[in-house]
C-alpha positions in Angstrom: 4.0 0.4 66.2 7.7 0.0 65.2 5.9 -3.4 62.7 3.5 -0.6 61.3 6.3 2.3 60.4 8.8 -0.9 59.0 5.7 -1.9 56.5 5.0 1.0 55.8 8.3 1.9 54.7 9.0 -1.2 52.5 5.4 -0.7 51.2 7.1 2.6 50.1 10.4 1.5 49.0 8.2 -1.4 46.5 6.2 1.5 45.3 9.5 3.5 44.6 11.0 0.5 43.1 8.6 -0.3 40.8 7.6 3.7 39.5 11.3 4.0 38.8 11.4 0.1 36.8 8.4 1.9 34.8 10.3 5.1 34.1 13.0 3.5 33.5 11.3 1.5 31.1 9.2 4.3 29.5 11.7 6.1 29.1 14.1 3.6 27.5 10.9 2.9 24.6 10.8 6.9 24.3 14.1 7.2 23.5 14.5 4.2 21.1 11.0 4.6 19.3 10.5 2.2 17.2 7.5 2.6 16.3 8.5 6.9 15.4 5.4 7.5 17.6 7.7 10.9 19.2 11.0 11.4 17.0 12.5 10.6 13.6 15.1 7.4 14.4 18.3 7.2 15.5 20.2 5.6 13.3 23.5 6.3 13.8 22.8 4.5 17.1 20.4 1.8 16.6 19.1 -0.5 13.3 15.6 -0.1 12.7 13.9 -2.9 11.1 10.6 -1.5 8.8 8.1 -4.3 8.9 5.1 -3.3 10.7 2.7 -1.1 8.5 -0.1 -0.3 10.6 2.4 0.2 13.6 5.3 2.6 12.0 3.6 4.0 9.0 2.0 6.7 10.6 5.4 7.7 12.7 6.9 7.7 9.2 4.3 9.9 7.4 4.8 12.2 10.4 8.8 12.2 11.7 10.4 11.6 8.6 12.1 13.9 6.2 10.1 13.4 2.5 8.7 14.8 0.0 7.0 13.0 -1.8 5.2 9.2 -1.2 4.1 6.3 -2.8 1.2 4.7 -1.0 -1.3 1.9 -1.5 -2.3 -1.7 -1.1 0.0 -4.5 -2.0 -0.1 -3.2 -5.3 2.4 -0.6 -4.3 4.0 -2.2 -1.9 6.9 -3.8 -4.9 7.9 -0.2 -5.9 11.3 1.2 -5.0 11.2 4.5 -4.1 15.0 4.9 -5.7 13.2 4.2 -8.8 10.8 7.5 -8.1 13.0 9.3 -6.7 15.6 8.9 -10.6 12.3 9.5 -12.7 10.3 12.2 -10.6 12.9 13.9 -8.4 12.2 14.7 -4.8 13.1 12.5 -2.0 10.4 9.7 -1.5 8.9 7.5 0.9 6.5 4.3 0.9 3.7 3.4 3.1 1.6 0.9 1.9 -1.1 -0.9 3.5 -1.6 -4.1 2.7 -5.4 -5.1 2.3 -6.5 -1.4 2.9 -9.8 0.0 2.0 -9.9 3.7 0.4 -10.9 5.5 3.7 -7.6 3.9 5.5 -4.9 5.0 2.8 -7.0 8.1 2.1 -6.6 9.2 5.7 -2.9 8.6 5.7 -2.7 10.7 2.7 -4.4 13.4 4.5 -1.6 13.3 7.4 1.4 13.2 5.1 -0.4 16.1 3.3 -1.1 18.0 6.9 2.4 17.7 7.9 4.6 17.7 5.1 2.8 20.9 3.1 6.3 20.6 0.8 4.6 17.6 -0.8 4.6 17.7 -4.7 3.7 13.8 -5.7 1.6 11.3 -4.4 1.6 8.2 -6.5 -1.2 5.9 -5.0 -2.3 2.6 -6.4 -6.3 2.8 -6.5 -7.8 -0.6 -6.8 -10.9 -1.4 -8.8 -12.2 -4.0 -6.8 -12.6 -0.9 -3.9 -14.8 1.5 -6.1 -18.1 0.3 -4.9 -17.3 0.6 -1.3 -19.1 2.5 1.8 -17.1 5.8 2.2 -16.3 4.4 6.0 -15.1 1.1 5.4 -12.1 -0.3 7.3 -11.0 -4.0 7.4 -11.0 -5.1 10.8 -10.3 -8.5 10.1 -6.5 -7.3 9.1 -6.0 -7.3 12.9 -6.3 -4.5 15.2 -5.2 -1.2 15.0 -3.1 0.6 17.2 -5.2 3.9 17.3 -2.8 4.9 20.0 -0.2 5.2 17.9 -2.2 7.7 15.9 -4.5 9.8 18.1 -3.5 12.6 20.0 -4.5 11.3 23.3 -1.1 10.7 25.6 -2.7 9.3 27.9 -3.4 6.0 25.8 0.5 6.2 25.1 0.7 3.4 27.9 -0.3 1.0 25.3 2.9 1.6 23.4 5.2 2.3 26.2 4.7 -0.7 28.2 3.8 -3.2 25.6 5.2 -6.1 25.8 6.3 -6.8 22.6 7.7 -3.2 22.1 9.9 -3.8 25.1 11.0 -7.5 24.6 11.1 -7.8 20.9 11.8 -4.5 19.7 13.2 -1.9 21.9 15.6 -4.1 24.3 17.0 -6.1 21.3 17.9 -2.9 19.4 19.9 -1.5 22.6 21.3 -5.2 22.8 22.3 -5.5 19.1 23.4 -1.7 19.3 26.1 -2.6 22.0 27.6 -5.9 20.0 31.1 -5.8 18.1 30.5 -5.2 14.0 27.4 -3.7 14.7 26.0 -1.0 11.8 23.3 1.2 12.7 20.8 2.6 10.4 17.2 1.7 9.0 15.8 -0.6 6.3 15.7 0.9 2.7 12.0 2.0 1.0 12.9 -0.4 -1.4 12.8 -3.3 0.3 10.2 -2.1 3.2 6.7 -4.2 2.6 8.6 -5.6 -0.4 6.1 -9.4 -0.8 7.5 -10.1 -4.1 10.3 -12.3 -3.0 8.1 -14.5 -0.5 7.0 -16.4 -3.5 8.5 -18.8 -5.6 7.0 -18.8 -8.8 4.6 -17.0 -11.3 2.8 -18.3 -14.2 -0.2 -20.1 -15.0 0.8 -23.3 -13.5 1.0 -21.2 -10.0 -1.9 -19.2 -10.8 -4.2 -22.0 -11.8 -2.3 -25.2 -10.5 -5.8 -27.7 -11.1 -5.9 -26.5 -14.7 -8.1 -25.1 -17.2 -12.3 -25.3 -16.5 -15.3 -24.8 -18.3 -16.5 -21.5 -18.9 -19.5 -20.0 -18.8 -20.8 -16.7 -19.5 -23.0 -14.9 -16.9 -25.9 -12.7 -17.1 -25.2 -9.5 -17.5 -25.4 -7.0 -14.1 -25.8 -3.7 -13.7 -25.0 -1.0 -11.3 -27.9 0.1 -9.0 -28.4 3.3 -7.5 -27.2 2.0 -4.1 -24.2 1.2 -5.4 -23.8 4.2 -7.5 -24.0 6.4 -4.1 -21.4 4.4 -2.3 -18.9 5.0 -5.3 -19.6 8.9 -5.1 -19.3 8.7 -1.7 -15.9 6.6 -1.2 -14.2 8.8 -4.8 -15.2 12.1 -3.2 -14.2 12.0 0.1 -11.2 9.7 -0.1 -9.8 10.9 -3.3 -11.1 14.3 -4.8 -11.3 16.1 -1.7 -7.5 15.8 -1.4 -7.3 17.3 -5.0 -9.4 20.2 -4.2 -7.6 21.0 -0.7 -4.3 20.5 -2.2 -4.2 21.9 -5.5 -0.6 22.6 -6.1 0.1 18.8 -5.3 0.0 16.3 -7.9 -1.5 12.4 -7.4 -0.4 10.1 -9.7 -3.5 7.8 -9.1 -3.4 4.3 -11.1 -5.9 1.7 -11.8 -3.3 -2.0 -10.5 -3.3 -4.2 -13.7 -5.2 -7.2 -12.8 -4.9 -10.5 -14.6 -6.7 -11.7 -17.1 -7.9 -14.2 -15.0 -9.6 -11.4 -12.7 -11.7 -9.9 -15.6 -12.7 -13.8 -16.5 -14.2 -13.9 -13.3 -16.0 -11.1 -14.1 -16.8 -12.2 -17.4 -18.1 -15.4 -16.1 -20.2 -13.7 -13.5 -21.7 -11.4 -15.7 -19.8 -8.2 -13.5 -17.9 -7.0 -16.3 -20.4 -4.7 -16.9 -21.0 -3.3 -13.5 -17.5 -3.0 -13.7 -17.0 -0.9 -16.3 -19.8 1.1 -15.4 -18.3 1.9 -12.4 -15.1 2.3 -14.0 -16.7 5.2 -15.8 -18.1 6.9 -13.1 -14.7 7.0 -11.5 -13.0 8.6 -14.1 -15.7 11.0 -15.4 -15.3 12.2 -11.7 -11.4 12.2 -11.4 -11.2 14.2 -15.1 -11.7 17.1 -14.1 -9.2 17.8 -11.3 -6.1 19.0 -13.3 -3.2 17.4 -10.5 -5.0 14.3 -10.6 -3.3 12.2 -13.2 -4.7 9.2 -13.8 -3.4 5.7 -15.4 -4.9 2.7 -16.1 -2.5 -0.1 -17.6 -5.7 -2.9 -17.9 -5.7 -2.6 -21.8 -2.1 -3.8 -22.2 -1.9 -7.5 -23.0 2.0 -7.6 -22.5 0.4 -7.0 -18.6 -2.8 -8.8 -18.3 -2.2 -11.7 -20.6 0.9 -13.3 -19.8 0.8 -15.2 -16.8 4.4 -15.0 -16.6 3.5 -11.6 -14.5 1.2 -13.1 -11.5 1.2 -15.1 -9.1 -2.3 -15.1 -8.9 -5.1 -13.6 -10.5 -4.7 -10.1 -8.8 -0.8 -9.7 -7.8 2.0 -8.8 -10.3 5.5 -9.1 -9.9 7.8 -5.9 -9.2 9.1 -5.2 -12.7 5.3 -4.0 -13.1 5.8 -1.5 -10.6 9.0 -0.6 -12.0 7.4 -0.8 -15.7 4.3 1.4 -14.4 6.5 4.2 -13.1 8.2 4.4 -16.2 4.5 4.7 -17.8 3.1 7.0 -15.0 6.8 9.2 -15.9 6.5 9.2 -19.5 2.7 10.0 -19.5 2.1 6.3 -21.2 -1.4 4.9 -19.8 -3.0 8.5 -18.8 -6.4 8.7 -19.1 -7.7 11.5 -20.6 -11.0 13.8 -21.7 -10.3 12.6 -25.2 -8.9 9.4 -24.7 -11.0 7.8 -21.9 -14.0 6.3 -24.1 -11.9 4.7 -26.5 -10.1 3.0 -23.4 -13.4 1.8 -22.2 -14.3 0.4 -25.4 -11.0 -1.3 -26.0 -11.2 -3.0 -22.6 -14.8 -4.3 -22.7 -13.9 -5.5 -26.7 -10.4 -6.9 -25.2 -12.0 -9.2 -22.0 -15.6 -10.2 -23.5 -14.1 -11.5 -26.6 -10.5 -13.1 -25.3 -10.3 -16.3 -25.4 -9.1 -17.3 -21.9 -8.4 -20.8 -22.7 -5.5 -19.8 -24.3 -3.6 -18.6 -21.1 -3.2 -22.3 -20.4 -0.9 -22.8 -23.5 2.1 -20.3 -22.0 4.6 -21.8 -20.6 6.2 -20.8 -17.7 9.1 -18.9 -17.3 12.0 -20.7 -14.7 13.6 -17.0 -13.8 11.7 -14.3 -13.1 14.8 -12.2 -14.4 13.6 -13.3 -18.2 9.9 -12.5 -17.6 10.8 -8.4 -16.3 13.8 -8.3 -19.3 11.3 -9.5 -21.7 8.9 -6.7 -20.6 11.0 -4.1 -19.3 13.5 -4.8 -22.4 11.0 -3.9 -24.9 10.2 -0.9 -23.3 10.1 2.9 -25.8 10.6 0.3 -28.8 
């Protein structure tokens, strides 16, 4: 009997032990958060390191102080938000999401815009290559998605509060570092948070197209089908224009990313062009007639498109783009308009169908980056 009552009671006392290790531990993740899942950060006590997109943007759209955002794929993941915040006023934040589809950004612009209602500006890159797209659409293969850091289920919470890598690589090295002599609290800057350009080493044609020039060949031409054109009205309306008409006092700087010249070759070549421009239309007949919609497109500027000089491959652009675009964007330079919008259509079907893209392989390469954005931004209001 006395055997029984003395396992029983250590039975107990492991029980106790190990509910108050998981308090203890649950309540340590609460506290430092950094993932923002339950409060803003603390950082006059800890450094928080901004480098998980699909993990802390949705505690950022939801704890922090803003208002106003830049959002996007990787296109927008170069701006600085001190940039923004000179030219447009307000206080911004960035949340891009790199390789998202429209339905994933969309819905993050719907929470900032539920819980910050004294939003004025979205700017948010809208990429062509994502027109013809199911409404639904969502890239799994970017890894998986910690719903449970966006739901309202607390229950699921467990997945955050006693993940491993929360714990060991983020929480308990934050309390560590937070503890150590010289140590400077505080959080990484929007200008540098997502910030790619700097994780590659060169730009131009020879790192664009490193095996050379090819023969070209012109495809037949292709059309838009009906299928296609529902999946376009479906993806514009429900993750862009419904935003517009629920929040009407906001206004989205929306953008077309300039793509190289390379990117419309392809299309070119594969006879796409014209499905593309078609739906490029369609787009913007439908995006016209919202009045805080503002909409850019910057694919009709050859000092963009045609110098290599700006890519480091045939979609991505360096970050004196962004910073030349939200000048643009700013000064009004690039809008699309009711009167303006067919003549940009024509220019960009007369400027890619009769370029000839052989002669991108005769620029030469620029050894600093630095000359390539003075260049550019240098001859900017001229």
């Amino acid at each position: 009997m006395k055997n029984n009552n003395f396992s029983k009671k250590w039975i107990l006392i492991f029980m106790a032990a190990v509910l108050l290790v998981l308090a203890v531990t649950a309540s340590m993740v609460i506290y430092v958060d950094p993932f923002f899942h339950y409060h803003k950060p603390h950082t006059d006590k800890y450094y928080y390191v901004l480098d998980n997109q699909r993990s802390q943007n949705d505690g950022i759209l939801k704890r922090f102080d803003y208002d106003s955002l830049i959002t996007g794929s990787s296109m927008a993941a170069n701006f600085k938000t001190s940039e923004a915040e000179e030219l447009f006023g307000g206080k911004f934040i960035k949340v891009p999401y790199l390789g998202a589809t429209n339905r994933e950004i969309g819905e993050n612009v719907n929470i900032a815009l539920s819980k910050k209602p004294e939003i004025k500006t979205v700017i948010r890159a809208f990429e062509m290559s994502h027109f013809i797209e199911d409404k639904d659409a969502i890239r799994y293969d970017m890894g998986v998605y910690p719903v449970y850091l966006s739901d309202n289920n607390i229950f699921n919470d467990v997945e955050y509060v006693f993940n491993r890598d929360v714990i060991f690589k983020r929480t308990l090295p934050m309390i560590k570092a937070s503890n150590s002599e010289g140590f400077k609290s505080g959080i990484d800057s929007f200008d540098e948070y997502s910030r790619w350009v700097h994780e590659y080493n060169s730009f131009g044609i020879n790192t664009i197209v490193p095996d050379g020039p090819w023969e070209m060949t012109v495809g037949e031409p292709v059309h838009m089908t009906e299928e296609e054109h529902e999946l376009l009205v479906g993806n514009v309306t429900q993750n862009v224009i419904v935003q517009a008409e629920e929040h009407p006092d906001v206004d989205f700087y929306l953008f077309f990313p300039p793509y190289s010249a390379f990117w419309w070759e392809y299309l070119v070549e594969s006879g796409n062009i014209y499905r593309h421009l078609e739906s490029e239309r369609e787009v913007i007949e439908m995006l016209l007639p919202y009045e805080n919609i503002k909409l850019f497109s910057f694919n009709n500027i050859p000092e963009i498109t045609m110098d290599t000089n700006n890519y480091t491959e045939a979609l991505h652009y360096g970050e004196w783009i962004n910073t030349l675009m939200l000048k643009y964007m700013h000064d009004g330079k690039g809008r699309l308009t009711k009167d303006n919008y067919e003549d940009y259509l024509s220019e960009t079907e007369d400027l890619y169908l009769n370029f000839d893209y052989m002669t991108l392989f005769d620029q030469e390469d620029y050894e600093d980056d630095y000359l390539v954005s003075e260049k550019l931004l240098g001859s900017y209001g001229d």
